[in-house]
PyMOL Python script that loads the backbone (N, CA, C, O; Angstrom):
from pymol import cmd

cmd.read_pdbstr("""\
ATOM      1  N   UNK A   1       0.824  -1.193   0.000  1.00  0.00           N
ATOM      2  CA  UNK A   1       0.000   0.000   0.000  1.00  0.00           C
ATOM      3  C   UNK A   1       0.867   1.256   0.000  1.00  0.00           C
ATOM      4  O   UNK A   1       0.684   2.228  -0.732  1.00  0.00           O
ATOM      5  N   UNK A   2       1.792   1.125   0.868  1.00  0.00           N
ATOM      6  CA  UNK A   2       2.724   2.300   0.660  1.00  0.00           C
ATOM      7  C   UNK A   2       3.273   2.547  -0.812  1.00  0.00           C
ATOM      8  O   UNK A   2       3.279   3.685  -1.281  1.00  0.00           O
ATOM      9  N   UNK A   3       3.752   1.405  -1.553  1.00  0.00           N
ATOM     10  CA  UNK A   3       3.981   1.742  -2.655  1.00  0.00           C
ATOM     11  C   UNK A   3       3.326   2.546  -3.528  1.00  0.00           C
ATOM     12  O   UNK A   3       3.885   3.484  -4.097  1.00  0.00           O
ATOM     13  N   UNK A   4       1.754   2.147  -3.738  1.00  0.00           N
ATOM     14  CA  UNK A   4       0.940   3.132  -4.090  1.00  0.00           C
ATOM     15  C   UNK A   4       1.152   4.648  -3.824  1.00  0.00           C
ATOM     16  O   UNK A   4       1.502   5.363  -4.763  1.00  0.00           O
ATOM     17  N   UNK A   5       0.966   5.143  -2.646  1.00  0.00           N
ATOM     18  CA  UNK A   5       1.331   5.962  -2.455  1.00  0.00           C
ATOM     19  C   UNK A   5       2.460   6.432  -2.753  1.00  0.00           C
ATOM     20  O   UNK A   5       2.298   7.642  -2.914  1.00  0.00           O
ATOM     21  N   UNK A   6       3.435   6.177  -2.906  1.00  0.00           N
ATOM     22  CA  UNK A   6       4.647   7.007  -3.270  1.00  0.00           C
ATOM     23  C   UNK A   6       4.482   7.287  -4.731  1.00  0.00           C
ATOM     24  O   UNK A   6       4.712   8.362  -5.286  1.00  0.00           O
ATOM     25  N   UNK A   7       4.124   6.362  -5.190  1.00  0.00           N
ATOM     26  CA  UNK A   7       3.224   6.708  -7.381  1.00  0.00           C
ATOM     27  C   UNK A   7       2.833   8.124  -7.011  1.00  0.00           C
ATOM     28  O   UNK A   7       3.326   9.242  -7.154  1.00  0.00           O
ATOM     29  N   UNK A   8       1.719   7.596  -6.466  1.00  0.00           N
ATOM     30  CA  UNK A   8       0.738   8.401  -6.636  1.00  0.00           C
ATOM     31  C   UNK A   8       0.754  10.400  -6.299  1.00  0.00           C
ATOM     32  O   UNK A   8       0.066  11.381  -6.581  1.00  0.00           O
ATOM     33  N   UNK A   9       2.003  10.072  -5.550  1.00  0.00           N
ATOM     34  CA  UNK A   9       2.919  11.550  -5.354  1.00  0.00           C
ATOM     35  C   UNK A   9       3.664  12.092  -6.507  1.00  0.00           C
ATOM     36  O   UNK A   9       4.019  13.269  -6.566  1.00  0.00           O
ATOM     37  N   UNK A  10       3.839  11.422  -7.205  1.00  0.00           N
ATOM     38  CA  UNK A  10       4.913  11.374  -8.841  1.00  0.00           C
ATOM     39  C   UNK A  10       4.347  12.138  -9.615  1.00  0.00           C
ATOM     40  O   UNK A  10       4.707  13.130 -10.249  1.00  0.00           O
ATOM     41  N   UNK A  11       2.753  11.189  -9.432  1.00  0.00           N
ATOM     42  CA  UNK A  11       1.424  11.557 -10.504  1.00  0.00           C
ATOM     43  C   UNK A  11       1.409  13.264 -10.674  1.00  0.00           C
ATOM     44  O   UNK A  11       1.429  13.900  -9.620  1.00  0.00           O
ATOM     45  N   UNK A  12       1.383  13.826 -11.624  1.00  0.00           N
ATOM     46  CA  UNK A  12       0.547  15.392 -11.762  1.00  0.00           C
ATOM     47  C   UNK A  12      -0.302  15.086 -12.289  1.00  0.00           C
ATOM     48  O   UNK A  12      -0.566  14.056 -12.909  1.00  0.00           O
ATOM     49  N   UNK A  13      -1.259  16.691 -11.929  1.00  0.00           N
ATOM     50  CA  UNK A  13      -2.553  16.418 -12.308  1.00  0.00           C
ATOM     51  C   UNK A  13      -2.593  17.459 -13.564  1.00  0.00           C
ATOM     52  O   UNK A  13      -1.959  18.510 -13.661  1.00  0.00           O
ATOM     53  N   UNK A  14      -3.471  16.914 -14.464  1.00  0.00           N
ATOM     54  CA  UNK A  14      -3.464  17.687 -15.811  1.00  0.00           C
ATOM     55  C   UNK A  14      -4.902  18.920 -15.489  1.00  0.00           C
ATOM     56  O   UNK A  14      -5.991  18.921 -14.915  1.00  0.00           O
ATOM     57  N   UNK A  15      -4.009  19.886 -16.303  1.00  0.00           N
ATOM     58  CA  UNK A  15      -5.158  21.007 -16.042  1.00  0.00           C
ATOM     59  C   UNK A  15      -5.827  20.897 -17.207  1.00  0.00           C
ATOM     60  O   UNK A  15      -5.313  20.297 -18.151  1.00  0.00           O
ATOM     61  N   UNK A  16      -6.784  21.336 -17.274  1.00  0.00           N
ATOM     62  CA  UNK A  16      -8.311  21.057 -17.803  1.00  0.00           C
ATOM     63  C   UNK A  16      -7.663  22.459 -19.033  1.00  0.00           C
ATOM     64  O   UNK A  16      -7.198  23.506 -18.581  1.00  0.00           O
ATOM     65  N   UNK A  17      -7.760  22.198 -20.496  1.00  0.00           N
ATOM     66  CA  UNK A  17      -7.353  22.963 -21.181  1.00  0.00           C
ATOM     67  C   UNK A  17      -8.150  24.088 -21.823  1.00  0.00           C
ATOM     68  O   UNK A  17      -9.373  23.954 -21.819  1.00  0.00           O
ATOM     69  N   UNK A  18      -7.695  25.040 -22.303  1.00  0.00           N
ATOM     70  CA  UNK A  18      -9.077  26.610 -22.314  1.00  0.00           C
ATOM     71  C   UNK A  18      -8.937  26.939 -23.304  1.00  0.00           C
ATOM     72  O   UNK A  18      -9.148  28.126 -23.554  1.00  0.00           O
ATOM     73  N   UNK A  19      -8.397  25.790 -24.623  1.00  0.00           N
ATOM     74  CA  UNK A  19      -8.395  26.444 -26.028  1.00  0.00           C
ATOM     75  C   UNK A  19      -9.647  25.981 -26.541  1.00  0.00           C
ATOM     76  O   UNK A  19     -10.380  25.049 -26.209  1.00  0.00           O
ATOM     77  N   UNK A  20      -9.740  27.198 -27.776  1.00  0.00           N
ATOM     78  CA  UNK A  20     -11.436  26.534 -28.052  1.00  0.00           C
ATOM     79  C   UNK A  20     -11.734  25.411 -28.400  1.00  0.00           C
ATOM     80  O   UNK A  20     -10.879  24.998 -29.184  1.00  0.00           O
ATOM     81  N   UNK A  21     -12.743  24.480 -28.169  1.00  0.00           N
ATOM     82  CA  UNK A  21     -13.133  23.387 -28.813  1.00  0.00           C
ATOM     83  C   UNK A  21     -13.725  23.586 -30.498  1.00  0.00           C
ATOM     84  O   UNK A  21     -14.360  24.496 -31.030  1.00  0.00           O
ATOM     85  N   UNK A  22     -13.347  22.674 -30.860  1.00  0.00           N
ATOM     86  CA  UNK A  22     -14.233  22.997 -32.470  1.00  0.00           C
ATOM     87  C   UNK A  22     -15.296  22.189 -32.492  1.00  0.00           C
ATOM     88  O   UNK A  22     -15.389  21.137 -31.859  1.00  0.00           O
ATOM     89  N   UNK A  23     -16.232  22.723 -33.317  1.00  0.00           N
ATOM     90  CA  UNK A  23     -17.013  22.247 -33.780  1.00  0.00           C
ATOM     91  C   UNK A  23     -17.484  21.711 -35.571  1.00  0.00           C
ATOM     92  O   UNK A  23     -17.896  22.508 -36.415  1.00  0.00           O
ATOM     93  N   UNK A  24     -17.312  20.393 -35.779  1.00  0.00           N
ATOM     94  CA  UNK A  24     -17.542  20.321 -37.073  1.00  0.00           C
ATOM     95  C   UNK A  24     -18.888  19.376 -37.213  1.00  0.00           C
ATOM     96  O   UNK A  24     -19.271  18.491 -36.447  1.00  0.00           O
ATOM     97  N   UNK A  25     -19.319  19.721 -38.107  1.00  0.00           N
ATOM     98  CA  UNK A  25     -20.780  18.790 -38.719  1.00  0.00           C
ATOM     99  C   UNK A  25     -20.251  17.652 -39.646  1.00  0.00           C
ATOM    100  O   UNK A  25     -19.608  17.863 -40.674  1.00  0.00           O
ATOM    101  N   UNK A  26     -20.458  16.911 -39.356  1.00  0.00           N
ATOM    102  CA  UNK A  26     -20.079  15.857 -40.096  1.00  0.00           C
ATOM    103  C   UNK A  26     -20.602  14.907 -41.191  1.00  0.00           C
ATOM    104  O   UNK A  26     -20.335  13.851 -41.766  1.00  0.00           O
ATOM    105  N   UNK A  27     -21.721  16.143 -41.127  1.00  0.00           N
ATOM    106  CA  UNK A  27     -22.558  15.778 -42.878  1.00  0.00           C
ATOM    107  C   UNK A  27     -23.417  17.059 -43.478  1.00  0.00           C
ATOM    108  O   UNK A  27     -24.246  17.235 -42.584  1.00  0.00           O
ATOM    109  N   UNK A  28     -23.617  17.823 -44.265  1.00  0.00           N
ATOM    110  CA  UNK A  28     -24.240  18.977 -44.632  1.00  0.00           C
ATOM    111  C   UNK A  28     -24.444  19.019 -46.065  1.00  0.00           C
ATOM    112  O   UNK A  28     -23.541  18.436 -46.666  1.00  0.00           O
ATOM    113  N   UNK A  29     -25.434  19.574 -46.886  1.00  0.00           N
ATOM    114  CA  UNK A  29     -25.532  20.273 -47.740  1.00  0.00           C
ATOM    115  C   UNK A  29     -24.578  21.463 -47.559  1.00  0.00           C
ATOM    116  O   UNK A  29     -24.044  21.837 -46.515  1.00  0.00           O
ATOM    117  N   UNK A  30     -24.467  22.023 -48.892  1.00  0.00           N
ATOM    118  CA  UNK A  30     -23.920  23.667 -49.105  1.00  0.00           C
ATOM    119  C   UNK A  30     -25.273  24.456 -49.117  1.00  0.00           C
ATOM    120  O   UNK A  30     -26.130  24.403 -50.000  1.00  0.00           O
ATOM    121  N   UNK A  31     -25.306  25.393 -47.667  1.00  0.00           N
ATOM    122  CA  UNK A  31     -26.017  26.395 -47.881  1.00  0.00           C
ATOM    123  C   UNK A  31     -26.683  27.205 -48.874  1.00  0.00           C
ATOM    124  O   UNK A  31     -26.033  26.701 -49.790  1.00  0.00           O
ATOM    125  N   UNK A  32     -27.556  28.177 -49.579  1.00  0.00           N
ATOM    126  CA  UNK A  32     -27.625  28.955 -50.366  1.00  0.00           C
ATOM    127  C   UNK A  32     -27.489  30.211 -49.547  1.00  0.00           C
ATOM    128  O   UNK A  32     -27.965  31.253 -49.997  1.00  0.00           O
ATOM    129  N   UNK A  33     -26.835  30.198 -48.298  1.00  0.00           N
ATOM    130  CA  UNK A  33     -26.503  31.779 -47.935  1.00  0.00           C
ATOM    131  C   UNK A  33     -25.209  30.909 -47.112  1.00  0.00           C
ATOM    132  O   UNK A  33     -25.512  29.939 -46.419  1.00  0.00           O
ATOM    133  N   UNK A  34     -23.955  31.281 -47.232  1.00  0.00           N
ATOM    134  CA  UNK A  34     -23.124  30.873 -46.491  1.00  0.00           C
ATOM    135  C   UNK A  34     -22.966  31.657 -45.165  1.00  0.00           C
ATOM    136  O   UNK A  34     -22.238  31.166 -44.303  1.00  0.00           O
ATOM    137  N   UNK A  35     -23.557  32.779 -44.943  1.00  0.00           N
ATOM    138  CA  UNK A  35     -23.563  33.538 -43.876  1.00  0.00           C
ATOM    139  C   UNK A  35     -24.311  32.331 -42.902  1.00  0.00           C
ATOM    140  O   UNK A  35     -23.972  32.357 -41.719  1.00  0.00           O
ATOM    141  N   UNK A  36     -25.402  31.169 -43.348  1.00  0.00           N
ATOM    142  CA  UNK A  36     -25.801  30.356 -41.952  1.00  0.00           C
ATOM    143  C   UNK A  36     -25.004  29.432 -41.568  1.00  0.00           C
ATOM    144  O   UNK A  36     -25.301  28.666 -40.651  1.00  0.00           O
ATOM    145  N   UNK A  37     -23.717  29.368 -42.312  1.00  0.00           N
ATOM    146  CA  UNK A  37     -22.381  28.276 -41.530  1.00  0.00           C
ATOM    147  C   UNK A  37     -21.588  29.150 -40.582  1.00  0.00           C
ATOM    148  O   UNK A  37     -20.700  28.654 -39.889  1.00  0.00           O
ATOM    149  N   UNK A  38     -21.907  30.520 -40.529  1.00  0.00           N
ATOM    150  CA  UNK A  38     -20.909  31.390 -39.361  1.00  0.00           C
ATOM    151  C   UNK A  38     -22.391  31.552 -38.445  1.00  0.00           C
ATOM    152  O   UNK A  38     -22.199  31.605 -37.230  1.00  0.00           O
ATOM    153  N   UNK A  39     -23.543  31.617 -38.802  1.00  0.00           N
ATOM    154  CA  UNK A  39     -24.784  31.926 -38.142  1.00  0.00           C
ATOM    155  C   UNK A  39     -24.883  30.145 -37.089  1.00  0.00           C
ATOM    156  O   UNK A  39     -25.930  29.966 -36.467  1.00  0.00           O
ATOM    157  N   UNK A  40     -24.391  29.647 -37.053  1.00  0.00           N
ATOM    158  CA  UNK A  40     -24.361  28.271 -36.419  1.00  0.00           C
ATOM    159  C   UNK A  40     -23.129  28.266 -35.963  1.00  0.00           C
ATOM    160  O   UNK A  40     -22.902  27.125 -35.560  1.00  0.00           O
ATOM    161  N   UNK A  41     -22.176  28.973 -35.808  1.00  0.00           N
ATOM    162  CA  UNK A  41     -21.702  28.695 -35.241  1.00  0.00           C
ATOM    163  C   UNK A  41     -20.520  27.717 -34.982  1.00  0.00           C
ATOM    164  O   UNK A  41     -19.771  27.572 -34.016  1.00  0.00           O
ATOM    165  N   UNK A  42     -20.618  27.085 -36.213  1.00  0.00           N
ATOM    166  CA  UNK A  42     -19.487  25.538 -36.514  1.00  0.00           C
ATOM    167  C   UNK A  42     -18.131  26.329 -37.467  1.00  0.00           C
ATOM    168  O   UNK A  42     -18.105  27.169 -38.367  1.00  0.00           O
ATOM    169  N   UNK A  43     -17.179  25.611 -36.777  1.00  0.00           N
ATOM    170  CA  UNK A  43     -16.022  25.417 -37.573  1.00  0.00           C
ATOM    171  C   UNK A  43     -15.587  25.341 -39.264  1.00  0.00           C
ATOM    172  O   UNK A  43     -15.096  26.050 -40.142  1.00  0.00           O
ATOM    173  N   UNK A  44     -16.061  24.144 -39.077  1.00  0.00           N
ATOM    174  CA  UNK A  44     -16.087  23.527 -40.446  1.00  0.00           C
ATOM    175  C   UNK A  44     -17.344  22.180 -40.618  1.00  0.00           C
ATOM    176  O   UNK A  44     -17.977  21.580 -39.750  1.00  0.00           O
ATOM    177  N   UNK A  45     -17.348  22.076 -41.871  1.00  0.00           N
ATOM    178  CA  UNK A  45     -18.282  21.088 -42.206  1.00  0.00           C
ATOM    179  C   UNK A  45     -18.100  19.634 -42.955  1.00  0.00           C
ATOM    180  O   UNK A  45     -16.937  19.308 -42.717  1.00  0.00           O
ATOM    181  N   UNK A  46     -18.535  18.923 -43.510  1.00  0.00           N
ATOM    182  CA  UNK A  46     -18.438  17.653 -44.620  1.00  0.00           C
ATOM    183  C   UNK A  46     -19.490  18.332 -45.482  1.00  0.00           C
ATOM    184  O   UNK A  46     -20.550  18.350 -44.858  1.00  0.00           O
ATOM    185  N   UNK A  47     -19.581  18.800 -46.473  1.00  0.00           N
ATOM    186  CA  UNK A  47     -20.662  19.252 -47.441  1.00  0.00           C
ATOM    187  C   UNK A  47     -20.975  17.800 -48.485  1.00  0.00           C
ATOM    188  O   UNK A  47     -20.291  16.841 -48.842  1.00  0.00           O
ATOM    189  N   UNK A  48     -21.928  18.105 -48.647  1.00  0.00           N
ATOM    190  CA  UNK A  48     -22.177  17.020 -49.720  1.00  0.00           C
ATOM    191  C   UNK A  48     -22.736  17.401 -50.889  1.00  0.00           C
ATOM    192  O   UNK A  48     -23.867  17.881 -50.961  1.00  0.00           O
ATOM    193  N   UNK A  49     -22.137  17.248 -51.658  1.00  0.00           N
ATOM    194  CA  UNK A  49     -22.073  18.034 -53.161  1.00  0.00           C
ATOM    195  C   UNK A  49     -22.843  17.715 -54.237  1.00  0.00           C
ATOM    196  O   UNK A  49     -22.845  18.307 -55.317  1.00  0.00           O
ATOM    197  N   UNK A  50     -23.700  16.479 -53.832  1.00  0.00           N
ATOM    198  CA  UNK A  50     -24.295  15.884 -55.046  1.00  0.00           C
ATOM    199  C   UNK A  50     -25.427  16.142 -55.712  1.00  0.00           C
ATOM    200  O   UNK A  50     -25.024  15.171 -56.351  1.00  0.00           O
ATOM    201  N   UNK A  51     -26.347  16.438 -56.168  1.00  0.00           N
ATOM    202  CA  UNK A  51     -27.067  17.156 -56.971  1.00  0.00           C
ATOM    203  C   UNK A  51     -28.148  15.951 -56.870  1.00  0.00           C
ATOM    204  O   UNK A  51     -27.782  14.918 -57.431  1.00  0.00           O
ATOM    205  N   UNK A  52     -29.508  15.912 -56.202  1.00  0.00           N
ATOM    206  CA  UNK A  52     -30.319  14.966 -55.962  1.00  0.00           C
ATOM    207  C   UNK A  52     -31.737  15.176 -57.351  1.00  0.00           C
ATOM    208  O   UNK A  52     -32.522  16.102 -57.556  1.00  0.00           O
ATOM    209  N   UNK A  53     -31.547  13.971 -57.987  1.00  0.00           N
ATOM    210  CA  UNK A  53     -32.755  14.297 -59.437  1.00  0.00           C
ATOM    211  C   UNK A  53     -33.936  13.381 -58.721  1.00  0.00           C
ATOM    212  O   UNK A  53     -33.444  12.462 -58.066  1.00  0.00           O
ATOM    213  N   UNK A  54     -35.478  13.430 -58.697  1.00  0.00           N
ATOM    214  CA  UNK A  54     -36.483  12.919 -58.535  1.00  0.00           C
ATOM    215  C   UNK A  54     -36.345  12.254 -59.953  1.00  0.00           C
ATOM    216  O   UNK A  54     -35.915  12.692 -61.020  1.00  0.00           O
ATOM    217  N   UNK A  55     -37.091  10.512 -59.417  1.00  0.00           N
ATOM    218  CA  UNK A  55     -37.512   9.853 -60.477  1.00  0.00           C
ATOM    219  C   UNK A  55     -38.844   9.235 -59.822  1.00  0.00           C
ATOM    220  O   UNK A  55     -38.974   8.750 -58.697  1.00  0.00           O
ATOM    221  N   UNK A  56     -39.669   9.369 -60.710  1.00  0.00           N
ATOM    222  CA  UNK A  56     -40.985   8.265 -60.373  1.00  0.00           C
ATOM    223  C   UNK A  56     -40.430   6.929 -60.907  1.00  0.00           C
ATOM    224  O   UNK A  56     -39.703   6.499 -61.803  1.00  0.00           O
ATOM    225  N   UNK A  57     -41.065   6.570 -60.016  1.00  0.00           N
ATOM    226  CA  UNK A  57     -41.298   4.982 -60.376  1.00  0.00           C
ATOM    227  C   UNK A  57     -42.268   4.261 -61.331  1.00  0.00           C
ATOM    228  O   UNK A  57     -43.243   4.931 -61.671  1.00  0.00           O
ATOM    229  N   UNK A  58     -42.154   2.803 -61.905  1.00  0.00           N
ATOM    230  CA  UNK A  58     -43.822   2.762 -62.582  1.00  0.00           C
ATOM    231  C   UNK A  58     -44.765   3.066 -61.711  1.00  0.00           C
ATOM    232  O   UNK A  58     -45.665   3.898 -61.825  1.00  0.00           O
ATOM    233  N   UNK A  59     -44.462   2.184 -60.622  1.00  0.00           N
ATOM    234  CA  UNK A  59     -45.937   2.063 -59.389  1.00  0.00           C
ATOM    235  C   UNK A  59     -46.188   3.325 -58.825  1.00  0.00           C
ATOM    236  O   UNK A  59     -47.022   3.430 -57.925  1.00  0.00           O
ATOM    237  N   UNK A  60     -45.429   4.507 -59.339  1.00  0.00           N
ATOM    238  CA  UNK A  60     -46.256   5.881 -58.661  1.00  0.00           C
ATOM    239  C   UNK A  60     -45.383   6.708 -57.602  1.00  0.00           C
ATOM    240  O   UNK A  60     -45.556   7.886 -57.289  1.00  0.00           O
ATOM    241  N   UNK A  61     -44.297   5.727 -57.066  1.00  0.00           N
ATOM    242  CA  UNK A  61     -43.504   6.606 -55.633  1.00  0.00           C
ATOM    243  C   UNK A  61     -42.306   6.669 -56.235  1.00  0.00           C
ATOM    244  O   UNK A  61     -41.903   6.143 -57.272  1.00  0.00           O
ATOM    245  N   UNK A  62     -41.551   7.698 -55.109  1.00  0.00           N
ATOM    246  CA  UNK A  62     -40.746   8.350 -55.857  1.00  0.00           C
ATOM    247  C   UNK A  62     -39.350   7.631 -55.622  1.00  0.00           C
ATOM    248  O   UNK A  62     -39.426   6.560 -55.021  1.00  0.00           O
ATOM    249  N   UNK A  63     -38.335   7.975 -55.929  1.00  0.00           N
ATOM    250  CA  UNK A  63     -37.455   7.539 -56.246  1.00  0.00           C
ATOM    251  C   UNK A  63     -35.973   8.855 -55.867  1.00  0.00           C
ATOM    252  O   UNK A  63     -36.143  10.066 -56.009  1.00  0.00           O
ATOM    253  N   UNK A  64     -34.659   8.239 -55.401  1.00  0.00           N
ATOM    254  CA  UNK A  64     -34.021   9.675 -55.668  1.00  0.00           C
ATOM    255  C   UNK A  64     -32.557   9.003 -55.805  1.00  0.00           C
ATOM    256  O   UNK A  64     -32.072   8.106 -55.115  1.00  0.00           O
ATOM    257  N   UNK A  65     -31.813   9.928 -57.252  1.00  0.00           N
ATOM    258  CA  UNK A  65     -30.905   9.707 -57.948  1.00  0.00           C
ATOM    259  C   UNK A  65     -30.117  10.875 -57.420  1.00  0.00           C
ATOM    260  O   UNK A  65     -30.385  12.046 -57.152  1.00  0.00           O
ATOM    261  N   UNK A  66     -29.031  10.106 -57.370  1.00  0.00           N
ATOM    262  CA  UNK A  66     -27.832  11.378 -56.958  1.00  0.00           C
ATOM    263  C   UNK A  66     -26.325  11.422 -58.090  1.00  0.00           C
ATOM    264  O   UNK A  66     -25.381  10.747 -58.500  1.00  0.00           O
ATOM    265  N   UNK A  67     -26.833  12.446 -58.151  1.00  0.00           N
ATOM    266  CA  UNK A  67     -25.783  12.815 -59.347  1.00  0.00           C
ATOM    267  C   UNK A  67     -24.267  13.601 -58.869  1.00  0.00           C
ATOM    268  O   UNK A  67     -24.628  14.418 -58.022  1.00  0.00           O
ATOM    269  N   UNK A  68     -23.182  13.683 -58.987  1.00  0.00           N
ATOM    270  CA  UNK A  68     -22.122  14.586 -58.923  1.00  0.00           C
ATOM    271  C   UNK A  68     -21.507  15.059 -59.580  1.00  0.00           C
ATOM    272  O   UNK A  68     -21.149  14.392 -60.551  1.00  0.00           O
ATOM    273  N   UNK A  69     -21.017  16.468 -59.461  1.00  0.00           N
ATOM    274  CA  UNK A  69     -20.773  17.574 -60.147  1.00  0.00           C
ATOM    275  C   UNK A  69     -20.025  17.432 -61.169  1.00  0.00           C
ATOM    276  O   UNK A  69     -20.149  17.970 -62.269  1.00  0.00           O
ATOM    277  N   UNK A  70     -18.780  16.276 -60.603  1.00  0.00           N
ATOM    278  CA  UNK A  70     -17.846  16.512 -61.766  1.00  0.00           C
ATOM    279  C   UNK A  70     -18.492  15.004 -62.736  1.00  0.00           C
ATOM    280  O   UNK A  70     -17.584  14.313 -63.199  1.00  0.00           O
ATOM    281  N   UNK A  71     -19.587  14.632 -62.962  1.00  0.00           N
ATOM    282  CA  UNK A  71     -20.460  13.943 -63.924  1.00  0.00           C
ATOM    283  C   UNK A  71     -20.959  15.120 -64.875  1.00  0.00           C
ATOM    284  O   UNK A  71     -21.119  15.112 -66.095  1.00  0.00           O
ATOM    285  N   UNK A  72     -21.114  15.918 -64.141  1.00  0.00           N
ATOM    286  CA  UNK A  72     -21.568  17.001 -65.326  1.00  0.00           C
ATOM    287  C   UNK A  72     -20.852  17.605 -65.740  1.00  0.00           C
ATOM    288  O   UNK A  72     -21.537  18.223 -66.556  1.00  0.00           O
ATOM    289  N   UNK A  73     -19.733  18.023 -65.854  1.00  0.00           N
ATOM    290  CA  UNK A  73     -18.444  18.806 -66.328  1.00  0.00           C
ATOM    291  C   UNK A  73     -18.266  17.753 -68.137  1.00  0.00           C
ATOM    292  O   UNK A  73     -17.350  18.014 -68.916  1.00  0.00           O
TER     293      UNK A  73
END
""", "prot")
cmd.dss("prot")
cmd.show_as("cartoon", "prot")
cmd.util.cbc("prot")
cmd.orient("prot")
């Protein structure tokens, strides 16, 4: 038991750190006003770039195709 104790005198204790935390989203559309990615408040984001086309189906419901940008270039 003493041994413990003598560790445990060695030990420092870590101070709790005061740089900012970030914040990132880790899935998003691109805005049509980029002013609401500083209006929220986040860091940074994962945007997802793909361009979503509606398809019907025969039977009537819908359907959704995702297209990307550099497909259309």
């Amino acid at each position: 038991m003493s041994s413990l104790l003598a560790c445990s005198s060695v030990i420092k204790k870590v101070s709790v750190s005061k740089e900012k935390r970030l914040y990132i989203d880790g899935l998003s559309f691109i805005p049509s006003d980029l002013n609401d990615v500083k209006a929220a408040e986040i860091d940074a984001f994962i945007a997802d770039i793909s361009a979503i086309e509606e398809v019907k189906r025969p039977d009537g419901s819908l359907n959704y195709k995702r297209t990307y940008l550099c497909g259309k270039s």
